[in-house]
PLY file of the C-alpha trace (Angstrom):
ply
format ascii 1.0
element vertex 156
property float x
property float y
property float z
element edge 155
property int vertex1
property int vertex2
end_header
151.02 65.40 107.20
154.57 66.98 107.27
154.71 68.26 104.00
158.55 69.77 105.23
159.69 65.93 106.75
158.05 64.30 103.52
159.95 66.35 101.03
163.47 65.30 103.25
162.45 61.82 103.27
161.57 62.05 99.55
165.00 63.19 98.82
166.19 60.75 101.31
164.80 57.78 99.73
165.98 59.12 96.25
169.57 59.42 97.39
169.63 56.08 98.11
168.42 54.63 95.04
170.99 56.59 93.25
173.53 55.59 95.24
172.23 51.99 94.35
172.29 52.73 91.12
175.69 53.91 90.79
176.62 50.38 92.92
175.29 48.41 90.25
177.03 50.42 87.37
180.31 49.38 88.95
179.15 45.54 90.03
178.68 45.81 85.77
182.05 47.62 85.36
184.09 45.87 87.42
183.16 42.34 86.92
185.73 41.08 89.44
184.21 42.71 92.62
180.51 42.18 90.87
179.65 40.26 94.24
180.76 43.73 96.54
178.86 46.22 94.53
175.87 44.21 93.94
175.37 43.37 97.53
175.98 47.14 98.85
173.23 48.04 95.89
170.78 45.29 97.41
171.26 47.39 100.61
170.75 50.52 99.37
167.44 49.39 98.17
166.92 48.33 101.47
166.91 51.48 102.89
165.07 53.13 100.57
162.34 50.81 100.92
162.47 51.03 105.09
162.93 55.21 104.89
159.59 54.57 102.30
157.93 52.53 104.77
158.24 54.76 107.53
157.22 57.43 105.68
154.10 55.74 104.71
152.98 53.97 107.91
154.69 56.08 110.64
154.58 60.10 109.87
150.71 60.55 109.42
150.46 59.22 113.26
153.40 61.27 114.42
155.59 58.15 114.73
158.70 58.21 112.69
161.77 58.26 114.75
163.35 61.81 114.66
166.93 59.71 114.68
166.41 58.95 111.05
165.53 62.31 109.60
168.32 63.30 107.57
170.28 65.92 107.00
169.26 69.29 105.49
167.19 69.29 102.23
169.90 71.18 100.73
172.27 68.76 101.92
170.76 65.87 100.20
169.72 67.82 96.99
173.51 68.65 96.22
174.39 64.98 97.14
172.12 63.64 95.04
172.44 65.95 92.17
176.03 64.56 92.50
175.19 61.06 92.21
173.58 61.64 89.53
175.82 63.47 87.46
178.76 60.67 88.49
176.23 58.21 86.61
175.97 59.78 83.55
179.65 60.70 83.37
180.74 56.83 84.16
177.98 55.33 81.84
180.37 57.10 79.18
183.32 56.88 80.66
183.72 54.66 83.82
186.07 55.37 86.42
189.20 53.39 87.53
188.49 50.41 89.85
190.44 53.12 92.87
188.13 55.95 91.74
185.25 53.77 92.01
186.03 52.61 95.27
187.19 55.57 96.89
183.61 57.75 95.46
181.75 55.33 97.13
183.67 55.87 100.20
183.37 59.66 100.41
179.75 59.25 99.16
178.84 56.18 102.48
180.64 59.20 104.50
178.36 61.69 103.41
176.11 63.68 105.62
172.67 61.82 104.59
174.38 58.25 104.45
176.11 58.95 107.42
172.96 60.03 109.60
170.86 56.96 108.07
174.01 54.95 109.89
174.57 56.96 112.82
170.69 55.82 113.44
170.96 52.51 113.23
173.62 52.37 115.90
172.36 54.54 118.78
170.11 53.37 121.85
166.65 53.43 120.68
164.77 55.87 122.13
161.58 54.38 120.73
159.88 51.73 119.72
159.79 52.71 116.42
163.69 53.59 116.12
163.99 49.84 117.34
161.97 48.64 114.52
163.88 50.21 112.07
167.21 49.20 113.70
165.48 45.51 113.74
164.76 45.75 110.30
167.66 46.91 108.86
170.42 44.99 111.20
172.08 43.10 108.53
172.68 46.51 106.08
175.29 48.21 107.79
178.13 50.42 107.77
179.03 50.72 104.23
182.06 53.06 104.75
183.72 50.54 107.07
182.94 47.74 104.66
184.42 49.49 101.56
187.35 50.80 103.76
188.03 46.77 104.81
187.67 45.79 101.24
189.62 48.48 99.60
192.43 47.41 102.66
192.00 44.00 101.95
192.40 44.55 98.44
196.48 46.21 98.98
194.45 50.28 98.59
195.34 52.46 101.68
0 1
1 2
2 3
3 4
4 5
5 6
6 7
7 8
8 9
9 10
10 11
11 12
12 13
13 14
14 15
15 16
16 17
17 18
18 19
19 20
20 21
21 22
22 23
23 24
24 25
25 26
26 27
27 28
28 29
29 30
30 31
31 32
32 33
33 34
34 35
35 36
36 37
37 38
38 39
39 40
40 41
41 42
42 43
43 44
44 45
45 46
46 47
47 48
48 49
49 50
50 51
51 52
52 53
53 54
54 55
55 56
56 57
57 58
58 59
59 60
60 61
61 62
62 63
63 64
64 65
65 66
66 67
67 68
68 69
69 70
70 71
71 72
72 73
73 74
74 75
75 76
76 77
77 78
78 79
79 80
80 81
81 82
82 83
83 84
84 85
85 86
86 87
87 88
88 89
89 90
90 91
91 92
92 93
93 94
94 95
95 96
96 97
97 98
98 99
99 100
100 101
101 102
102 103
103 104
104 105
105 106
106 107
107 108
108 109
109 110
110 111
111 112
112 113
113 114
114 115
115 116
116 117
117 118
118 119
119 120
120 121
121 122
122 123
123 124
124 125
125 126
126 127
127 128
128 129
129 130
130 131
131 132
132 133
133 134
134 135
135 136
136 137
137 138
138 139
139 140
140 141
141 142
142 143
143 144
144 145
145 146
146 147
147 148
148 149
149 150
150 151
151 152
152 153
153 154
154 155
């Protein structure tokens, strides 16, 4: 086994349960877009669970599409040490409903979010990349989603 690959898709998988996480503390905080947040948080899980899957089933047999692989580890620790500590700060003190928005933004534009996406949109190059893409067609492109909402919503 990769012990290297595991330990990225480790942190990988982690990052996006916090960011799920931090979804659902908003869809509690701001009860008005409850629907939004909850739904981006179901994804989130999503992907965790399909990153956990292929980590499981697909990297033992030298399988797991290359595409998906995030970012570097260091990359992903700092984001997710970041997540983190934006949880704890807005279980205290939540953020404004812009602030909120706009951190999930920059967080969907981040460099392990953004490679997870940047995956799921390429040509697959394998038959396992195309399962994944299969799999998670319906949970995509967060950043453009937020950006519509926040835009439909009267936020530039």
């Amino acid at each position: 086994m990769d012990t290297e690959l595991t330990h990225i898709l480790d942190e990988a998988i982690q990052l996006e349960l916090n960011v799920a996480e931090l979804y659902l503390l908003f869809s509690h905080q701001f009860p008005e877009d409850t629907d939004f947040w909850w739904k981006l948080a179901l994804e989130e899980k999503n992907h965790a669970a399909l990153l956990r899957s292929g980590q499981q089933y697909f990297i033992d047999v030298n399988l797991f599409p290359k595409e998906i692989i995030p970012c570097k580890l260091e990359l992903l620790l700092r984001t997710n040490q970041k997540v983190k500590d934006l949880i704890s700060k807005f279980q205290e003190t939540p953020p404004s409903w812009e602030s909120a928005l706009q951190l999930a933004l920059e967080i969907e534009q981040s460099a392990g979010e953004l490679h997870f996406q940047a995956a799921m949109e390429i040509e697959p190059s394998s038959k396992a990349l195309k399962l994944f893409q299969y799999l998670n067609q319906d949970d995509k492109d967060h950043a453009q989603r937020i950006q519509n909402y926040m835009k439909n919503k009267g936020l530039s």
